[in-house]
C-alpha positions as CSV (number, residue, x, y, z in Angstrom):
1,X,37.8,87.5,-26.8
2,X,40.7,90.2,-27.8
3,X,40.3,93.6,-26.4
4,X,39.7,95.2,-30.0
5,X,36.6,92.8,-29.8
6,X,35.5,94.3,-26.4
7,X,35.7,97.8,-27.5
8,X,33.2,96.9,-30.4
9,X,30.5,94.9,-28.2
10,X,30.2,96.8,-25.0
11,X,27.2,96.5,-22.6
12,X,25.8,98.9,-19.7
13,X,23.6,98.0,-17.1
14,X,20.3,99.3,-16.5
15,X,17.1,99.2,-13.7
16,X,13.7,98.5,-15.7
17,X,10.6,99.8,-14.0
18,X,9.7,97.1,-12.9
19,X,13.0,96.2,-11.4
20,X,13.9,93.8,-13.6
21,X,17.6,94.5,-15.0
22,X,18.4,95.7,-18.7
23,X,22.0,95.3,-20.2
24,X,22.7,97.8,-23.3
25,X,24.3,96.1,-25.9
26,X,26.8,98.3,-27.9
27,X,27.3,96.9,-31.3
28,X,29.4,97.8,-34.1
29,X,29.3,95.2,-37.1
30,X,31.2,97.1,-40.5
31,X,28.7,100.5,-41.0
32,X,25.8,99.5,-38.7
33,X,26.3,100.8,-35.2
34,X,23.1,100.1,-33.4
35,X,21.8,99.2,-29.5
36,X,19.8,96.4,-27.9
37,X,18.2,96.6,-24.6
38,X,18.1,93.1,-23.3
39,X,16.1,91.9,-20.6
40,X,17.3,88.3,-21.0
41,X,20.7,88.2,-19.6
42,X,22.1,87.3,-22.7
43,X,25.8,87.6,-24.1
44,X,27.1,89.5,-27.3
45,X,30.0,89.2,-29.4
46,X,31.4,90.4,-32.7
47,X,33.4,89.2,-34.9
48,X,35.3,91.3,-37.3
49,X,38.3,88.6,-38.2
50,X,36.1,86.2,-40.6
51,X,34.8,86.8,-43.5
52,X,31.4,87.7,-43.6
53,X,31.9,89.8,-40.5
54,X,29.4,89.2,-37.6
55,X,27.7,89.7,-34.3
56,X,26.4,87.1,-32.1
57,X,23.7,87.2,-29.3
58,X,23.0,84.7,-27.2
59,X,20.9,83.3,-24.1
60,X,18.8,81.0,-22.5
61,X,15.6,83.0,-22.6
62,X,13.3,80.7,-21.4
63,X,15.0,79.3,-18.7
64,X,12.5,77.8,-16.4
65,X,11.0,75.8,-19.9
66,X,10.8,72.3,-19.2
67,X,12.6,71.6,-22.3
68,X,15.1,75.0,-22.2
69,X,17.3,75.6,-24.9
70,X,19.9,78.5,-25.9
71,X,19.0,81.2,-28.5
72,X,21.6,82.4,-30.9
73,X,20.9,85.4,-32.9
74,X,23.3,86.0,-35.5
75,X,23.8,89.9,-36.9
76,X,24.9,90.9,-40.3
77,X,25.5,94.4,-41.5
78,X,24.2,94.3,-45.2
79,X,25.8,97.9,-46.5
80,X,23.6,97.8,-49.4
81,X,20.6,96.6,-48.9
82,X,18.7,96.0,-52.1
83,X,15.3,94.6,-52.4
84,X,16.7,91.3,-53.2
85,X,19.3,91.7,-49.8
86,X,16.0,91.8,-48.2
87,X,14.2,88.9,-49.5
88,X,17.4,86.6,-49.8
89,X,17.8,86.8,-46.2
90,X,14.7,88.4,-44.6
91,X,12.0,86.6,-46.7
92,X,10.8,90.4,-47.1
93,X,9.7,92.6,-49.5
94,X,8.1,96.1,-49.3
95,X,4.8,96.8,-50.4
96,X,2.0,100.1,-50.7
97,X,1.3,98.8,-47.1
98,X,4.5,98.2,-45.8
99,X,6.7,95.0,-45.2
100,X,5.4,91.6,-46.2
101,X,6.0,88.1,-47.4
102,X,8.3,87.7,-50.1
103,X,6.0,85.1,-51.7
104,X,8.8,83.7,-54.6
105,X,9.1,80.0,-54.0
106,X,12.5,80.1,-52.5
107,X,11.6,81.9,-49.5
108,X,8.0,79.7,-49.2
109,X,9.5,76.4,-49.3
110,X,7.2,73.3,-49.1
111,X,4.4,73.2,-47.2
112,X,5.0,71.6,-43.8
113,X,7.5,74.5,-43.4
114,X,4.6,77.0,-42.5
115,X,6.3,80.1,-43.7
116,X,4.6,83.1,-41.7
117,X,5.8,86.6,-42.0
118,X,6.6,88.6,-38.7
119,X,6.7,92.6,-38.9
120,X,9.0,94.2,-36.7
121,X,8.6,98.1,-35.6
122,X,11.9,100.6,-33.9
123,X,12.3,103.2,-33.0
124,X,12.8,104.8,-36.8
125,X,13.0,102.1,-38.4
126,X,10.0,99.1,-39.4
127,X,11.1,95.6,-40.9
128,X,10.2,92.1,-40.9
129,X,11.1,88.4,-40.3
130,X,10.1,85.0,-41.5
131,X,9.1,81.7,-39.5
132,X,10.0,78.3,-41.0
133,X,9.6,74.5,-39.6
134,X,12.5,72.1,-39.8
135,X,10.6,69.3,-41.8
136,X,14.0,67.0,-41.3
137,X,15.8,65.1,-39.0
138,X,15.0,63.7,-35.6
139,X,11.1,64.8,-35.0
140,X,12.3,65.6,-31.8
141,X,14.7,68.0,-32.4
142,X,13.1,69.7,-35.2
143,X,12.8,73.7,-35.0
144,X,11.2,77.1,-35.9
145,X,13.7,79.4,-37.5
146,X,13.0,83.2,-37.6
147,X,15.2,85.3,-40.4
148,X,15.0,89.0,-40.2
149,X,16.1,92.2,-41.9
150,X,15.8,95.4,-40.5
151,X,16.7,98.5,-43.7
152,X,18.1,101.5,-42.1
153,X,18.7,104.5,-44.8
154,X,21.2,102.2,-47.0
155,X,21.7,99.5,-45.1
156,X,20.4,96.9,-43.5
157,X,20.8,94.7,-39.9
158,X,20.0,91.2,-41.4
159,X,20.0,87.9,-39.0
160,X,18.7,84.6,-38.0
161,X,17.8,82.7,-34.8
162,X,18.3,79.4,-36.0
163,X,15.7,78.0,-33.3
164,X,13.0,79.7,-31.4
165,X,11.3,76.2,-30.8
166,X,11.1,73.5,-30.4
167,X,8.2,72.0,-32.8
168,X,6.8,69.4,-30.2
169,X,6.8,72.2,-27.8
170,X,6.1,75.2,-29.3
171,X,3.9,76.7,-26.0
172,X,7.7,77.1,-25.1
173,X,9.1,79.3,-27.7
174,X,10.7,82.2,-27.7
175,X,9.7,83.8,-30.6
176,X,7.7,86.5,-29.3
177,X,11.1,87.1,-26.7
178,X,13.4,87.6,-29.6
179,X,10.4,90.1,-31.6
180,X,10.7,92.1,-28.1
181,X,14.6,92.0,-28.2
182,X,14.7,93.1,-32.0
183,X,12.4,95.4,-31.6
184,X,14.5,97.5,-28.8
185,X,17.4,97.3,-31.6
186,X,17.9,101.7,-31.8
187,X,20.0,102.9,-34.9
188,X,23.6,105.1,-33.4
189,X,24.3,106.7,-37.1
C-alpha cells in the first residue's frame, strides 16, 4: 500500500473500559469521511485507483470458532443516495416507522434465501442491512451475506460482508459482531 493510501485509512489506538483494545479507523472513500471503533483487531484499506472506489475491512472475528473464517466488509461511498441507491444495494427502504425491507422481488429472492432485514442505529445517523443464504454450491461452504446502507444527509456508506456464516454453523457467526462494528461507524462531515 502507497503512502497516498495510508494518509486516507489511518487507525489510532484506544483502551476500552474493560481493557480490551479499540483501533480508530480513519476512512475517507470519495465524499464520505467517517470512523469505526474496532474491537476486532481487524485491518482497513482503501482504494481510490479502481473504479468504483472502495474501502475494505477485514478480520478474523471469531477467532477461537471451531470452524473460523475471515470477514471482509467492503465500503462504498454512494454520493447520491436515492431511494433506489438504498434498496439496490441495502435491500432498504424508508417507511412512516423508519427503515425496513425493501419487499420487491429482487431484493427477496427465493425462498431458502431467508431474507431478514437488520436495522442499524449511529450516532446521527439510523439505516439497515439485509441477510441472505447461499442456496448454491458446496453445502458446506454455503454462507449468510449481510448488505447494508447507511444515508447520511446526501449520501450514503453502502457495503457488504459477503459471509458472516457459515450455514451449517451458524451458532458461529459473526453477524451480530459486524452490527456492533457498523454501528460505531461516526460521520467526520
Amino acid at each position: 500500500m502507497n503512502i497516498w493510501l495510508l494518509a486516507l485509512a489511518t487507525s489510532v489506538f484506544t483502551s476500552h473500559a474493560y481493557g480490551q483494545s479499540v483501533v480508530e479507523h480513519q476512512i475517507s472513500l470519495d465524499g464520505c469521511n467517517f470512523n469505526l471503533s474496532d474491537r476486532y483487531n481487524g485491518r482497513v484499506s482503501v482504494d481510490n485507483e479502481s473504479m468504483p472506489h472502495s474501502a475494505s475491512y477485514i478480520s478474523i472475528i471469531n477467532s477461537k470458532a471451531r470452524h473460523p473464517f475471515e470477514t471482509w466488509i467492503q465500503f462504498s461511498c454512494e454520493n447520491s443516495a436515492s431511494a433506489q441507491t438504498l434498496s439496490d444495494l441495502g435491500g432498504i427502504k424508508t417507511t412512516a416507522n423508519g427503515w425496513a425491507l425493501d419487499n420487491s422481488p429482487k431484493v427477496i429472492g427465493e425462498a431458502g434465501q431467508h431474507t431478514t432485514f437488520h436495522p442499524l442505529q449511529g450516532s446521527g445517523w439510523s439505516g439497515g442491512g439485509v441477510t441472505q443464504d447461499d442456496i448454491d454450491g458446496d453445502e458446506e461452504q454455503r454462507s449468510r451475506v449481510f448488505a447494508f446502507c447507511i444515508p447520511y444527509r446526501q449520501r450514503a456508506v453502502c457495503g457488504v460482508a459477503r459471509s458472516v456464516g457459515y450455514l451449517e454453523h451458524l451458532n458461529e457467526a459473526v453477524l451480530p459482531q459486524v452490527i456492533q462494528l457498523l454501528e460505531t461507524l461516526k460521520f467526520a462531515n
